[in-house]
Structures are given as structure tokens and as C-alpha cells.
TORZA-936142 format. One record per atom (N, C-alpha, C, O): x, y, z; atom name. Coordinates in steps of 0.02 Angstrom, whole numbers, plus 32768, in hexadecimal, padded with zeros to 4 digits. Layout:
% residues N
node east=X north=Y up=Z atomo=CA $
...
***
This chain:
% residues 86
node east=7C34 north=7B8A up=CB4D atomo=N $
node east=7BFB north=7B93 up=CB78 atomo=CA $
node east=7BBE north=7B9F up=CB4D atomo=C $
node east=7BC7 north=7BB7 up=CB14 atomo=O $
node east=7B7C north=7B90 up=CB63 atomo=N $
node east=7B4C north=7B82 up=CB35 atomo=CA $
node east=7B28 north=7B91 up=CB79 atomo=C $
node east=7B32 north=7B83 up=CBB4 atomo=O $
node east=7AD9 north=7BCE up=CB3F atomo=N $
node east=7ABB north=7BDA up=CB83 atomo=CA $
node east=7A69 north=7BCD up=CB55 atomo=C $
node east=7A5C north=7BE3 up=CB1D atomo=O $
node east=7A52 north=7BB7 up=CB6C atomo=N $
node east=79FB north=7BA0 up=CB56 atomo=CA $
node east=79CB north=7BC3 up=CB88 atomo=C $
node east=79DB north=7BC7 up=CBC4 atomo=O $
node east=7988 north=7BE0 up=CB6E atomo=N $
node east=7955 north=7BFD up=CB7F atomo=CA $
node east=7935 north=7BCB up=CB94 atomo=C $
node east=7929 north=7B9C up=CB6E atomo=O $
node east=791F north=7BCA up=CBDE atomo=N $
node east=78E0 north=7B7D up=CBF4 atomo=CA $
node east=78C3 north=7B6E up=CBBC atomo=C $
node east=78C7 north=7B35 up=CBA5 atomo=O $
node east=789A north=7BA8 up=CB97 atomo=N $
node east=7879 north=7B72 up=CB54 atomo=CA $
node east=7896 north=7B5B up=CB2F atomo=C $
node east=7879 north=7B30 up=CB0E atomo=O $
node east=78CF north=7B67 up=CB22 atomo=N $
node east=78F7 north=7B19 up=CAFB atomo=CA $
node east=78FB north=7ADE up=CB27 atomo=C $
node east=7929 north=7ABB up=CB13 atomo=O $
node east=78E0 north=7AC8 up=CB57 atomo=N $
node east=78F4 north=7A9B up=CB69 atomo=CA $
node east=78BF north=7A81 up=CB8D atomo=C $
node east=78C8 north=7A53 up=CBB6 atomo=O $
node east=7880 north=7A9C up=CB81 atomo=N $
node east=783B north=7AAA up=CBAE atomo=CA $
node east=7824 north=7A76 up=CB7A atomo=C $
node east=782A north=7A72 up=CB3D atomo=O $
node east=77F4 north=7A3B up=CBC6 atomo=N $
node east=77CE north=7A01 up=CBAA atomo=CA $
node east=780A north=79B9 up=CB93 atomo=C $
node east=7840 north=79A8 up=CBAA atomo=O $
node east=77E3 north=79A0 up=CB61 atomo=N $
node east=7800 north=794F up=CB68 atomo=CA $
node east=7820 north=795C up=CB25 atomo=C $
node east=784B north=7932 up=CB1A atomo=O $
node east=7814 north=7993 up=CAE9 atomo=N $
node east=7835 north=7995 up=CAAB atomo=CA $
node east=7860 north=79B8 up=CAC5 atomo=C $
node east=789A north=79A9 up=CAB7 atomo=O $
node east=7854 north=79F1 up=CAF5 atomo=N $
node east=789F north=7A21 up=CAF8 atomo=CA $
node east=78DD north=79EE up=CB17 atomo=C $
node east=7917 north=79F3 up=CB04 atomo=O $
node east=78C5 north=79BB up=CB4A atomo=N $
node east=78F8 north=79A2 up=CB6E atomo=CA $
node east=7900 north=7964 up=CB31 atomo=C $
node east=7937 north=7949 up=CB29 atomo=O $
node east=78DE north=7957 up=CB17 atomo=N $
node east=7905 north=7924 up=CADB atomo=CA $
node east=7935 north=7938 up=CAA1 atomo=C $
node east=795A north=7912 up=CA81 atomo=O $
node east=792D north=7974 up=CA9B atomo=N $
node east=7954 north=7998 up=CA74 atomo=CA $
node east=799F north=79BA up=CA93 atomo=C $
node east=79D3 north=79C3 up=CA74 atomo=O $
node east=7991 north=79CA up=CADA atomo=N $
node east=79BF north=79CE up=CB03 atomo=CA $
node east=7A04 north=7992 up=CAFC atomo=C $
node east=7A3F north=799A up=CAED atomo=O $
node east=79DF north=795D up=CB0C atomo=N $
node east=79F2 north=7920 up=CB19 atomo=CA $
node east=79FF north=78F8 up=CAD8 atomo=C $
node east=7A18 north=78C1 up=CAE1 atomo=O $
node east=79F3 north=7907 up=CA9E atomo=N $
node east=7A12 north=7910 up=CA5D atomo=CA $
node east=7A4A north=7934 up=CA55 atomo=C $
node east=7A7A north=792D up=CA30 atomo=O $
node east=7A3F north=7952 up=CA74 atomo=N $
node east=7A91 north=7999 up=CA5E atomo=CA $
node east=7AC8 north=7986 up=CA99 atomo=C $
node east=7AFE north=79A3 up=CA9E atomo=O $
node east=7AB0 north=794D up=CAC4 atomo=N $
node east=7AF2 north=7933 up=CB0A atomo=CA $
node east=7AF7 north=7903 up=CADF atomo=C $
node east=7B32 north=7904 up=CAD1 atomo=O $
node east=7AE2 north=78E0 up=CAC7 atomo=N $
node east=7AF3 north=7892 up=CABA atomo=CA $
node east=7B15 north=78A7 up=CA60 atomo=C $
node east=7B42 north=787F up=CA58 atomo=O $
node east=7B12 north=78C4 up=CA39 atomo=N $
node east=7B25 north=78DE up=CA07 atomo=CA $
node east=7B76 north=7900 up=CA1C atomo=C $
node east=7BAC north=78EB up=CA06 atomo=O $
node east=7B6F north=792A up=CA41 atomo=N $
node east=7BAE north=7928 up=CA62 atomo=CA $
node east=7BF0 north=790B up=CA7A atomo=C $
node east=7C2C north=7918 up=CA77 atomo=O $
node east=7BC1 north=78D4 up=CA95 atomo=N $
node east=7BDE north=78B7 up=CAB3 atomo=CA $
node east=7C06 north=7881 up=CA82 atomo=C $
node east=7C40 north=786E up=CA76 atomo=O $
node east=7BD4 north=7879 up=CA73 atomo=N $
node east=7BE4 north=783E up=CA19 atomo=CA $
node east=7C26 north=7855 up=CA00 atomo=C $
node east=7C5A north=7835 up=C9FA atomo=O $
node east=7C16 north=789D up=C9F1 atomo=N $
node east=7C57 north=78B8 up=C9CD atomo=CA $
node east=7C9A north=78C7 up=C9F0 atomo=C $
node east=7CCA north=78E7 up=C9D9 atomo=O $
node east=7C93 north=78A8 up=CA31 atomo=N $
node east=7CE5 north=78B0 up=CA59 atomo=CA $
node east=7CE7 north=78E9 up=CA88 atomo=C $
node east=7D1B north=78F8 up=CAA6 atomo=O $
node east=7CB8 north=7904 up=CA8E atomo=N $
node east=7C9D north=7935 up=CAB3 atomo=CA $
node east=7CB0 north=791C up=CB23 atomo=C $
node east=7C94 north=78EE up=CB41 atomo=O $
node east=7CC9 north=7934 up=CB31 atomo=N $
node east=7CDB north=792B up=CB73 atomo=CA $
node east=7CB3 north=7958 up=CBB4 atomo=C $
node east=7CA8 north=7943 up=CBED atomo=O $
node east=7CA5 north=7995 up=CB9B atomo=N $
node east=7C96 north=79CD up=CBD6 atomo=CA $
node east=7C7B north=79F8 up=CBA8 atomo=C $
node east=7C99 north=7A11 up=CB79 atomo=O $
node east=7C29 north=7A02 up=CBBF atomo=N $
node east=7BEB north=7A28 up=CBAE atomo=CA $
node east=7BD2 north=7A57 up=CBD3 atomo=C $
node east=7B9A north=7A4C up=CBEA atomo=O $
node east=7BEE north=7A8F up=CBE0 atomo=N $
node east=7BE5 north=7AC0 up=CC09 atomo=CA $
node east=7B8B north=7AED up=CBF5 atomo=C $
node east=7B86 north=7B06 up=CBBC atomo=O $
node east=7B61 north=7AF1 up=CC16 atomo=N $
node east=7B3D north=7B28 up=CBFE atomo=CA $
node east=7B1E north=7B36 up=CC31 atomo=C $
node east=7B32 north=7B23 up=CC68 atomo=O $
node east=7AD4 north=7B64 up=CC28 atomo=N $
node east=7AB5 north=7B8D up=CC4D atomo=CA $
node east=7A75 north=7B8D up=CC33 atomo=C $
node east=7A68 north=7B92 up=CBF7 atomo=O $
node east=7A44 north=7B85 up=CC6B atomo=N $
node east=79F7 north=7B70 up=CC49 atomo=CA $
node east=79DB north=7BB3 up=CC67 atomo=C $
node east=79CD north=7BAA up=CCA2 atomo=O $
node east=79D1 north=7BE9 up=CC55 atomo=N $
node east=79CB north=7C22 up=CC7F atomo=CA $
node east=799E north=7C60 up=CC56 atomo=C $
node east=79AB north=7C6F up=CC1B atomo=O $
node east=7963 north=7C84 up=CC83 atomo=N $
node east=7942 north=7CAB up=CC48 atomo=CA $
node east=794F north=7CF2 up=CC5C atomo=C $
node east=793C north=7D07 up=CC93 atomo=O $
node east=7970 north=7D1A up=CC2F atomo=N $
node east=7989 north=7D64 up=CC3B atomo=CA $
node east=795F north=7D7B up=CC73 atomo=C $
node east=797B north=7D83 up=CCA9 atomo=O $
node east=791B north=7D8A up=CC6D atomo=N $
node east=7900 north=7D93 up=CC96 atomo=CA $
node east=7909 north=7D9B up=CCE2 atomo=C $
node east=7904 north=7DCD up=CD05 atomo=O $
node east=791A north=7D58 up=CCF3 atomo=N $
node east=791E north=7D30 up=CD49 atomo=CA $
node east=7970 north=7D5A up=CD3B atomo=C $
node east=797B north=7D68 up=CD75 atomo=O $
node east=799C north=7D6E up=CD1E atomo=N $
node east=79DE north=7D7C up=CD27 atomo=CA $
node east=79D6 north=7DC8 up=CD31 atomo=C $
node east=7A04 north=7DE3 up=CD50 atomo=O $
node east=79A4 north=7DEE up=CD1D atomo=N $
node east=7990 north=7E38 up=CD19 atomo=CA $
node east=796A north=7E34 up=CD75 atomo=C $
node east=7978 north=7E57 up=CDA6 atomo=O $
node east=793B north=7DFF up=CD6F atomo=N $
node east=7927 north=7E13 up=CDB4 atomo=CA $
node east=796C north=7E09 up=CDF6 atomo=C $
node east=7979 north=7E2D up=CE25 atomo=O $
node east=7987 north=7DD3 up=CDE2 atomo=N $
node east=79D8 north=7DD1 up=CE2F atomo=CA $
node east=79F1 north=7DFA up=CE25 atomo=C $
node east=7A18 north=7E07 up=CE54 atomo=O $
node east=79F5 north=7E31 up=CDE7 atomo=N $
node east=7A1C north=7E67 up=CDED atomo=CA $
node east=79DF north=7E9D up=CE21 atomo=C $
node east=79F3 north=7EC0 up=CE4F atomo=O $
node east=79A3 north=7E98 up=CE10 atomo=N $
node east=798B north=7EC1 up=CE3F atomo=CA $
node east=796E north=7EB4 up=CE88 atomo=C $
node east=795A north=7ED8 up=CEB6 atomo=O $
node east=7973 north=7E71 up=CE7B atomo=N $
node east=795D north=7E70 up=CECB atomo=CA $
node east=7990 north=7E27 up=CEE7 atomo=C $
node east=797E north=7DEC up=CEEE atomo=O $
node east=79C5 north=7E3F up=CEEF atomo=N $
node east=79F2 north=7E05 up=CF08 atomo=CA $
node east=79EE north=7DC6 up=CF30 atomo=C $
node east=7A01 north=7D8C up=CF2B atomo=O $
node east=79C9 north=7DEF up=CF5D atomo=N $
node east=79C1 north=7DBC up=CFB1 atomo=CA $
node east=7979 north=7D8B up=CF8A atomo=C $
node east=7952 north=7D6C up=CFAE atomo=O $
node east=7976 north=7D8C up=CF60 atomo=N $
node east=792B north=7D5A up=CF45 atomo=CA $
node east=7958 north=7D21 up=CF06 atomo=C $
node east=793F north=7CF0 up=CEE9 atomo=O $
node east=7999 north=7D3A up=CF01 atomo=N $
node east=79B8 north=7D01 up=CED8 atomo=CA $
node east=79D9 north=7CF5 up=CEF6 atomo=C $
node east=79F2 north=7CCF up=CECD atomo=O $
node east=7A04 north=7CED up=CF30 atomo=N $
node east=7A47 north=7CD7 up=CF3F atomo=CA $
node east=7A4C north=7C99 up=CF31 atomo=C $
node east=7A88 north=7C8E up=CF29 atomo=O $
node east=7A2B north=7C64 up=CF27 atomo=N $
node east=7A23 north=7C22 up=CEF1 atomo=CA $
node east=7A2A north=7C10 up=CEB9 atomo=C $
node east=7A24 north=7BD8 up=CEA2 atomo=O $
node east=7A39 north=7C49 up=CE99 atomo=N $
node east=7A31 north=7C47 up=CE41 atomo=CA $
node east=7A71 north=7C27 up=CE37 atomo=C $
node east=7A90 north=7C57 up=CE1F atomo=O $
node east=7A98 north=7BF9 up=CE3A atomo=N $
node east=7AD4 north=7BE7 up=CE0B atomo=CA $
node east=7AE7 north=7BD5 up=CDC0 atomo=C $
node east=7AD0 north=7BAA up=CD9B atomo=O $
node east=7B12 north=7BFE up=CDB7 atomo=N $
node east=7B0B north=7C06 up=CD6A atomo=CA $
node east=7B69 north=7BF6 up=CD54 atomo=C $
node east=7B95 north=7C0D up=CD79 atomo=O $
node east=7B76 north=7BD5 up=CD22 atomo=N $
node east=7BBD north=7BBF up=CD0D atomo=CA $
node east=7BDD north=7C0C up=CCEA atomo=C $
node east=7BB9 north=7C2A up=CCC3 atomo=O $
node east=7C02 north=7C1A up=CCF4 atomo=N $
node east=7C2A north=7C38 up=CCE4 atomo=CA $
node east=7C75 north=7C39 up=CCE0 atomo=C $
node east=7C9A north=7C44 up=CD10 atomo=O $
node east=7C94 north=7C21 up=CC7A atomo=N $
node east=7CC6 north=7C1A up=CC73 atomo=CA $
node east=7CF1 north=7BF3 up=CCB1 atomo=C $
node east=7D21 north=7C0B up=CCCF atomo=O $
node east=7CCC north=7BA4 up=CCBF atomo=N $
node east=7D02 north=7B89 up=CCCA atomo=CA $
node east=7CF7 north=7B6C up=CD13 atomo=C $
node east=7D0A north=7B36 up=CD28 atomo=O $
node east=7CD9 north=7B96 up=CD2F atomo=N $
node east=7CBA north=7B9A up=CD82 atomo=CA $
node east=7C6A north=7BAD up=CD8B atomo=C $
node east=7C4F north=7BC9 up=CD5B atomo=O $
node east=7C4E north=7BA3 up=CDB7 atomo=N $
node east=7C16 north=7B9E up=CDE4 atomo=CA $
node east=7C03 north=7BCC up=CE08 atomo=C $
node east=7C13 north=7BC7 up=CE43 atomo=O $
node east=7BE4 north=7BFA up=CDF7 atomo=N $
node east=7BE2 north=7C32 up=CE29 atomo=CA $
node east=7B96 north=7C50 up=CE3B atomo=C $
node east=7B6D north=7C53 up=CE0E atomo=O $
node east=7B83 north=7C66 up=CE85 atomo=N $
node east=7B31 north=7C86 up=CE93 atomo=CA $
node east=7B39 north=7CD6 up=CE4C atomo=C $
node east=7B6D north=7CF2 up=CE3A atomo=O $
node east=7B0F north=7CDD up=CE40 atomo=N $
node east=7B05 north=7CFE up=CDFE atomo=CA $
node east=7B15 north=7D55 up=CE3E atomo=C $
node east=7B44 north=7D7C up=CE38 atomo=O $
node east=7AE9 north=7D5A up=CE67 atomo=N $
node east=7AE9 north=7D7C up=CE90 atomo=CA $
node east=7B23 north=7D9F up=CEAB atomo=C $
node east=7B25 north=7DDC up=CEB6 atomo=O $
node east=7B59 north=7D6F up=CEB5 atomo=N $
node east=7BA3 north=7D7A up=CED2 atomo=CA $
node east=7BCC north=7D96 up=CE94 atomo=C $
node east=7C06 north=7DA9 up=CE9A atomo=O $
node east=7BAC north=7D97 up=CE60 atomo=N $
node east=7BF9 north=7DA0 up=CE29 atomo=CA $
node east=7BE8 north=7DFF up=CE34 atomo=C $
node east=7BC3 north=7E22 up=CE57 atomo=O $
node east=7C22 north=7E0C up=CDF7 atomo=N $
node east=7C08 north=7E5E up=CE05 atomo=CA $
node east=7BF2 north=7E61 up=CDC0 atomo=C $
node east=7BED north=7E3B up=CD90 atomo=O $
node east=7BE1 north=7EB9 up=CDD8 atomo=N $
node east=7B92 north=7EC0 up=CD98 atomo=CA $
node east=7BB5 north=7ECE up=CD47 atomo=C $
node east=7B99 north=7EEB up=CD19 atomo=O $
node east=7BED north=7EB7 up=CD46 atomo=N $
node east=7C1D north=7EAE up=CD04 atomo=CA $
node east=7C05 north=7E7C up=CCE6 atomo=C $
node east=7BEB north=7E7B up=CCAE atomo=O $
node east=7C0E north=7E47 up=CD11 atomo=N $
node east=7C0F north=7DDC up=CD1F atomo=CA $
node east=7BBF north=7DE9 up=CCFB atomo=C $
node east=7BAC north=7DC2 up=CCD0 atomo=O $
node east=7BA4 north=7E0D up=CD0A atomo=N $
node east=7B53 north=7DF1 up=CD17 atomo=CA $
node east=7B2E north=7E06 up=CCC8 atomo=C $
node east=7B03 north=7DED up=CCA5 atomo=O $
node east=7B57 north=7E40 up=CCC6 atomo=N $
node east=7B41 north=7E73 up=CC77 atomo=CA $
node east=7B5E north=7E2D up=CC42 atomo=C $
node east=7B3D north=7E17 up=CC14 atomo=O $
node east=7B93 north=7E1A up=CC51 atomo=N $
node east=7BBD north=7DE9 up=CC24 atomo=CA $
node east=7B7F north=7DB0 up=CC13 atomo=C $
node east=7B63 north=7DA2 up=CBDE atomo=O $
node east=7B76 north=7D93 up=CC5C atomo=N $
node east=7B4B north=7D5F up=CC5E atomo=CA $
node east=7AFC north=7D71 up=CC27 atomo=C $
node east=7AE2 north=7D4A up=CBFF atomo=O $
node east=7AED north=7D9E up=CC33 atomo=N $
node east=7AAE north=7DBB up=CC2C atomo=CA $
node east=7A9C north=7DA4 up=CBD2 atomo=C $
node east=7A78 north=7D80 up=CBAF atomo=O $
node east=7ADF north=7DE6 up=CBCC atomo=N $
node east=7AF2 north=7DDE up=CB75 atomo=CA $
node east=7AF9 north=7DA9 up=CB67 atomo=C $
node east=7AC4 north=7DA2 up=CB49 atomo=O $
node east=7B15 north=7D71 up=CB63 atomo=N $
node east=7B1C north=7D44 up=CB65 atomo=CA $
node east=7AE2 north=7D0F up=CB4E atomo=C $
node east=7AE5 north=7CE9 up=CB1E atomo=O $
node east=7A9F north=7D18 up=CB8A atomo=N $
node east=7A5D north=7CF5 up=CB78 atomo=CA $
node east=7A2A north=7D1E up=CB51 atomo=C $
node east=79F8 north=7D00 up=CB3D atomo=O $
node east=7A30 north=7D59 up=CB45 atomo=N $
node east=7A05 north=7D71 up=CB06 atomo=CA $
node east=7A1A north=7D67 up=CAD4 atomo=C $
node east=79E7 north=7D79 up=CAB6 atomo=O $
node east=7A4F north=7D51 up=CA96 atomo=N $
node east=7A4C north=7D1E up=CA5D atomo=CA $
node east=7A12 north=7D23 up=CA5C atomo=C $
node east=79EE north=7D16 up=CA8D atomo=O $
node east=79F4 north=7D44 up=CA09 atomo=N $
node east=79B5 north=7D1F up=C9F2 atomo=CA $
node east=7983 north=7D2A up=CA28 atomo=C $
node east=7991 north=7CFE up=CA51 atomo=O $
node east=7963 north=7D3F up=CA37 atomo=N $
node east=7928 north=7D72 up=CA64 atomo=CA $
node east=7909 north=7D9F up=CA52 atomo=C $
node east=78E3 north=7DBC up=CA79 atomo=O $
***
């Protein structure tokens, strides 16, 4: 699982570089690219105000889940997860 900050991927270099790292992948035998384009931030606010994300879907290990519905274990995991380098 691989999780990127919108500005890695923000504009026409971020999504070309994006789209460098699928097709590079892919090249190399690569089958299933799981990640998460998500900024700690927006994951700090669904923890505080729920009923304003129930839309947020976010991958987690394997499955698909509203960020909102997991419990606040799932979410700390998730959290840690996208601060890498911040």
C-alpha cells in the first residue's frame, strides 16, 4: 500500500510523474497498485467532525472502506501511515 500527499500528484507534472510510477510498474510485472491520495489533515478533520466525511473512502490493507466507519485504531493506523516525511 502506498499513500501520496495531493501535492505529489497536484497539476500536469504531479500526474505525469504519477503516471510514470503506474506504467513503470506495470512494465516490471507489477499486477495490483493499491494506494491512497489523501492529506493528514482532511483525515484529522473526519475524525472530528464525522457527519461532513461520510464520503471519504480510503483503501485499507486489501479492502475499501468510509474512513469514518473504521474504528479510531483503523484511523490512527491510517493517519500514521500518511505523515511519512511531513
Amino acid at each position: 500500500m502506498l499513500h501520496f500527499h495531493p501535492s505529489a500528484v497536484k497539476g500536469k507534472e504531479g500526474l505525469k510523474k504519477f503516471e510514470s510510477l503506474l506504467r513503470t510498474f506495470h512494465s516490471l510485472g507489477g499486477t495490483q497498485f493499491q494506494t491512497n491520495v489523501v492529506d493528514p489533515k482532511i483525515l484529522r478533520a473526519a475524525q472530528r467532525e464525522p457527519e461532513k466525511y461520510r464520503h471519504l473512502v480510503i483503501r485499507v490493507w486489501g479492502f475499501s472502506a468510509y474512513f469514518v466507519d473504521l474504528s479510531k485504531e483503523y484511523q490512527e493506523e491510517i493517519i500514521e501511515r500518511t505523515v511519512h516525511g511531513l
